[in-house]
N, C-alpha and C positions, 0 to 999 in steps of 0.2 A: 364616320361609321357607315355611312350611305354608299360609302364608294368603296369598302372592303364589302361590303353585301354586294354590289354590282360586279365586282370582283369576284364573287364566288359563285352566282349567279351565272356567267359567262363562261367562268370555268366548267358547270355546270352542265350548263346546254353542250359545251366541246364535246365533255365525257359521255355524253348519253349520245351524241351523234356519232361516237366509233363503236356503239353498242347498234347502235340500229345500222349503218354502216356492214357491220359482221353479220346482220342476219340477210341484211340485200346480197351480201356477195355469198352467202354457200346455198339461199334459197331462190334466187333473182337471179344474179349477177351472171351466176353458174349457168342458166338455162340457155343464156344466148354466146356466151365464149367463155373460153378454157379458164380454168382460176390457177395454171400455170401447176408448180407440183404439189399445192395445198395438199390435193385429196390423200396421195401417195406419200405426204409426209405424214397424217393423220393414217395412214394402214399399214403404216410398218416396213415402206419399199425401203428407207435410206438409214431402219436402226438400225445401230450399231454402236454401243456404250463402250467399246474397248478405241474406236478413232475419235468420237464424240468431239473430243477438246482439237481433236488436229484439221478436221474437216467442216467446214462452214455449212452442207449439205446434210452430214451425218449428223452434225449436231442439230439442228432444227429439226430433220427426220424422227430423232432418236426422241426426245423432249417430246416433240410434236402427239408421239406415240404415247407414251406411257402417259401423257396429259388424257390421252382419248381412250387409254385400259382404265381412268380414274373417273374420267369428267363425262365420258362417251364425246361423238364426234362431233355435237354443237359446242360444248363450252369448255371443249378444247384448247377452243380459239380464244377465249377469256384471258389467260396470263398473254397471249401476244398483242391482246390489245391493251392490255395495263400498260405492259413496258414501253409499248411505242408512244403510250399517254406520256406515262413520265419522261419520256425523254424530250417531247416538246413541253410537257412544261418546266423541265431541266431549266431548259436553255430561254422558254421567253422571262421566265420570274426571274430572270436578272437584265431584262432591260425594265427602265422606268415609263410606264405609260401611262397613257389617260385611258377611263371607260374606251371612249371613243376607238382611238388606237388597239385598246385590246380587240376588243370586238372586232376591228376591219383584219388585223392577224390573225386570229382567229376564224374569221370566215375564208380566208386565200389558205388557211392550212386545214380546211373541211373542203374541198373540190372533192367532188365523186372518188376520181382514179386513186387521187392520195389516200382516201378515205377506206375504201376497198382494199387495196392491196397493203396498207399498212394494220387493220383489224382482221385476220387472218391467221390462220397459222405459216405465215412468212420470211423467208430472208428478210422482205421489206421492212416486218415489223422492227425485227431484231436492227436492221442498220440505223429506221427513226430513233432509236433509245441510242445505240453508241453514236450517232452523229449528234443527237441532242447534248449526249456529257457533257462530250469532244467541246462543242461549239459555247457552253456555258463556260468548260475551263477557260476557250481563246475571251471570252466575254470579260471574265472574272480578270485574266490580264492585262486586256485594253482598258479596264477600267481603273486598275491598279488597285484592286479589292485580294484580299487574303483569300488566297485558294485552298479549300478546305476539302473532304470528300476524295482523299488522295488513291484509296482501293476503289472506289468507285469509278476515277479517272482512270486507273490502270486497267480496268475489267474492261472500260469503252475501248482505250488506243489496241486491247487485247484483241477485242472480236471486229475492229477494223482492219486489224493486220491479215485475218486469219479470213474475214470476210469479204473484204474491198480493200486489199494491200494496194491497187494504184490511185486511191482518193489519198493515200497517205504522203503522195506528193504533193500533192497542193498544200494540206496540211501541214506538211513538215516545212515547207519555203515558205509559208505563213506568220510559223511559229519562230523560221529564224529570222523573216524579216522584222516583226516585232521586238526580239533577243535584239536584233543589232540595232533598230531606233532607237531602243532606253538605253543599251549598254552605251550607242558612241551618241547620246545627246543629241542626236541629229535634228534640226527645223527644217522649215520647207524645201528646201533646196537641199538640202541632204537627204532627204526621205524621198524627194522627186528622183535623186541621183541614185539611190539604195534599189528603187523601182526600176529605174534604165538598165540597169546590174541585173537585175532579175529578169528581166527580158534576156538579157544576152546570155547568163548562165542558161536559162530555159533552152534554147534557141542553140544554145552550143551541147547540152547533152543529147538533144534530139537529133544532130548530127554526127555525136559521135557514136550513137546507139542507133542510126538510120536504117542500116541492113539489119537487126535485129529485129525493129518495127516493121522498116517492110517484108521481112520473112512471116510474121506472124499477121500480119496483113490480111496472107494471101492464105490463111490457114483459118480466118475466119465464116468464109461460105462455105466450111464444110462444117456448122455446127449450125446454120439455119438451111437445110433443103427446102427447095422451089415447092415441094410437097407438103410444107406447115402451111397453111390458111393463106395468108395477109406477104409472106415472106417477095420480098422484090428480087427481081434477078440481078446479081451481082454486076454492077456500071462502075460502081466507087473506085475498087482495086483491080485494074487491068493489067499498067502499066510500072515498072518499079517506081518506087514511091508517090507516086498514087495518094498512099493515105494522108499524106502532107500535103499535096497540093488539091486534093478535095475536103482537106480541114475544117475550111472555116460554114462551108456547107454543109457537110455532114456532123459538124455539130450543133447547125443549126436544128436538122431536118431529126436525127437524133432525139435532141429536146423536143420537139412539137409533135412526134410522130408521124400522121399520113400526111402526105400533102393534102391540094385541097381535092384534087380530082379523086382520092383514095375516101376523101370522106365524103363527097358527093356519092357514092358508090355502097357504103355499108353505113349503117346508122350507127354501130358502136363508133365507131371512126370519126363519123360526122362529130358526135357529143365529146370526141378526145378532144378534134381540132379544134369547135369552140371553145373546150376548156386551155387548151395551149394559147390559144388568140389571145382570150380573157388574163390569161398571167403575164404573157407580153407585153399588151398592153398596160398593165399594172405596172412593171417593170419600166414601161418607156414613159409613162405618167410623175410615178414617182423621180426617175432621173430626170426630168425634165424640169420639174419643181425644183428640186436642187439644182440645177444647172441655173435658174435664173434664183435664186438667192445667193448663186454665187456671183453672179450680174451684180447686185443690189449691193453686196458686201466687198465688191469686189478683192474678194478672199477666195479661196479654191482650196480645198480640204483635200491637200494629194496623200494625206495620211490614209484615210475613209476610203479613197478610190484604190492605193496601194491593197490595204486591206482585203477589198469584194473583191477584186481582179486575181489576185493570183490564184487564194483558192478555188476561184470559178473559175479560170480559162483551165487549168487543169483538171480540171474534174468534167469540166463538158467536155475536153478531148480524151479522155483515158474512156469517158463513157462512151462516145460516139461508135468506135467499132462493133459495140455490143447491141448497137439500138438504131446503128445505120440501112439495115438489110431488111427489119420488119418492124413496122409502126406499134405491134401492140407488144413488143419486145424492150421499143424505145422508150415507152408509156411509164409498162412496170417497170421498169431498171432506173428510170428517173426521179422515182418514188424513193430510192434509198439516197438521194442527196436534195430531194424538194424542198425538207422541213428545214435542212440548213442555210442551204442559198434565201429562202424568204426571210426567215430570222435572221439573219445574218443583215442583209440589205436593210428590212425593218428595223433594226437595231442603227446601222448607221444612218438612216433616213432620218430615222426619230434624234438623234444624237446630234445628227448639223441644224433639225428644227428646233429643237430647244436651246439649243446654244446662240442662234438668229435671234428668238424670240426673247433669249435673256438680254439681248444686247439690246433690242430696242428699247426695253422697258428701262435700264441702264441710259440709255440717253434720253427719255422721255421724263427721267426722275432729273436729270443733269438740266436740262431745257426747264423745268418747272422751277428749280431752286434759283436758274440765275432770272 
């Protein structure tokens, strides 16, 4: 009983911090940089109810609007922070955790930026809710649980087609490497072998789509001018293909947004870069805990790594060109895949911890009886 009260409790505190979160970014947030096209979604720049369903802009413009003819232009913002709620708690109520664990999740998916940009009248908010489904349906699979809520799954894969159709590559290589581990039975060395496949399928459609990437490459500094704020002068894409062979940096720089010299220089910037350090370092903490239980167990979970790897190395490249040229571009746009890459990792982190810890207890009951 104690621990569904701290359960709700926690859940609690989340939801009231994307409520106070919404009032920092349209009365705070606002005063010192742009809240991107919030306002102009809230005034009627992007209505349009006759595209609504075919354009990812019009439809949030359009919604945005007639929320703010109903609600006026504070609690407009209200239903896009419901649905971004329910979509992280979509996706974490179906991993198993402790207080503890809730709460440390819970705290890496309250960070300012994510917090901000996803309690708004947003793309961001609307991508937290369909990546949250998305990410509860791949949960409900790996865990080999009855997948229920089937219109509901169809609304999410709907507004990610329509709103980030190239996260749906990660997702989709995901979902058939899963298909193909249950369907052919595979164990370790088959799932290791399924992964090596998947690098080279990766690896061979990006060569044979290369002139198409680098054409559109070089078509992307014309949609960040030297004239927006923070925007960097085009170094990335000079040369043909360029975009591949500054890859694995620019989806670093991407992810983090400024460098360090860009947040020594502006304090929004500053407060990005420590927030990107802080989830790195989360990121290199937690891998590294697992990395030495796989020491201890000398067992190696290439299932788990299969899993986080694919749909992450595509989705930090598909995102990279959008958030390579300007830090506080890199920031928001990172924000509509944050809540899954954490849940996601959290879920398998938590998933080889319990299963460690069931084994010890397992040979500690075997050691007492003999």
């Amino acid at each position: 009983m104690k621990i569904k009260i701290k359960f709700k409790r926690l859940w609690s505190y989340f939801f009231i911090s994307k409520f106070i979160y919404m009032f920092l970014a349209i009365f705070v947030y606002s005063q010192f940089t742009s809240l991107g096209d919030v306002f102009g979604y809230l005034t009627g720049e992007s209505s349009d109810t006759q595209k609504m369903f075919t354009h990812s802009t019009v439809m949030v413009g359009t919604i945005a609007y007639k929320l703010r003819l109903i609600f006026g232009p504070f609690l407009a913002n209200v239903p896009f922070v419901l649905i971004s709620f329910y979509g992280i708690y979509y996706a974490v109520s179906r991993i198993d955790l402790t207080n503890q664990q809730l709460a440390v999740l819970l705290l890496l998916l309250s960070f300012p930026n994510f917090g901000i940009w996803t309690s708004v009248a947003s793309k961001e908010a609307v991508a937290v809710f369909f990546m949250g489904v998305i990410l509860g349906f791949i949960i409900d699979i790996i865990k080999k649980r009855h997948v229920g809520n089937y219109l509901l799954i169809v609304i999410a894969f709907y507004l990610c087609i329509l709103f980030k159709p190239q996260y749906m590559i990660g997702i989709s290589a995901l979902l058939i490497y899963l298909f193909l581990s249950r369907k052919l039975r595979l164990k370790g060395y088959g799932k290791l072998l399924l992964l090596v496949l998947f690098f080279i399928v990766s690896f061979g459609l990006l060569y044979i789509f290369r002139y198409e990437i680098n054409g559109l490459s070089f078509n992307m500094p014309l949609h960040f001018p030297l004239t927006d704020g923070s925007t960097r002068e085009n170094t990335f894409w000079v040369d043909d293909f360029d975009v591949f062979k500054n890859a694995l940096y620019g989806m670093y720089l991407a992810f983090v947004g400024p460098t360090f010299t860009e947040a020594t220089q502006k304090t929004t910037h500053l407060f990005a870069w420590i927030e990107s350090m802080i989830i790195l370092s989360t990121f290199a903490v937690g891998s590294l805990k697992l990395y030495l239980v796989a020491i201890k167990t000398h067992k190696f979970n290439i299932y788990y790594l299969s899993i986080f790897l694919i749909p992450t190395l595509w989705i930090l490249f598909v995102h990279y060109p959008f958030g390579v040229l300007n830090p506080g571009s890199a920031i928001r746009y990172r924000e509509n895949f944050y809540g899954f890459l954490v849940i996601l990792f959290y879920f398998l982190y938590t998933e080889t911890l319990n299963q460690y810890y069931q084994n010890i207890k397992i040979k500690n009951k075997i050691q007492d009886k003999q």
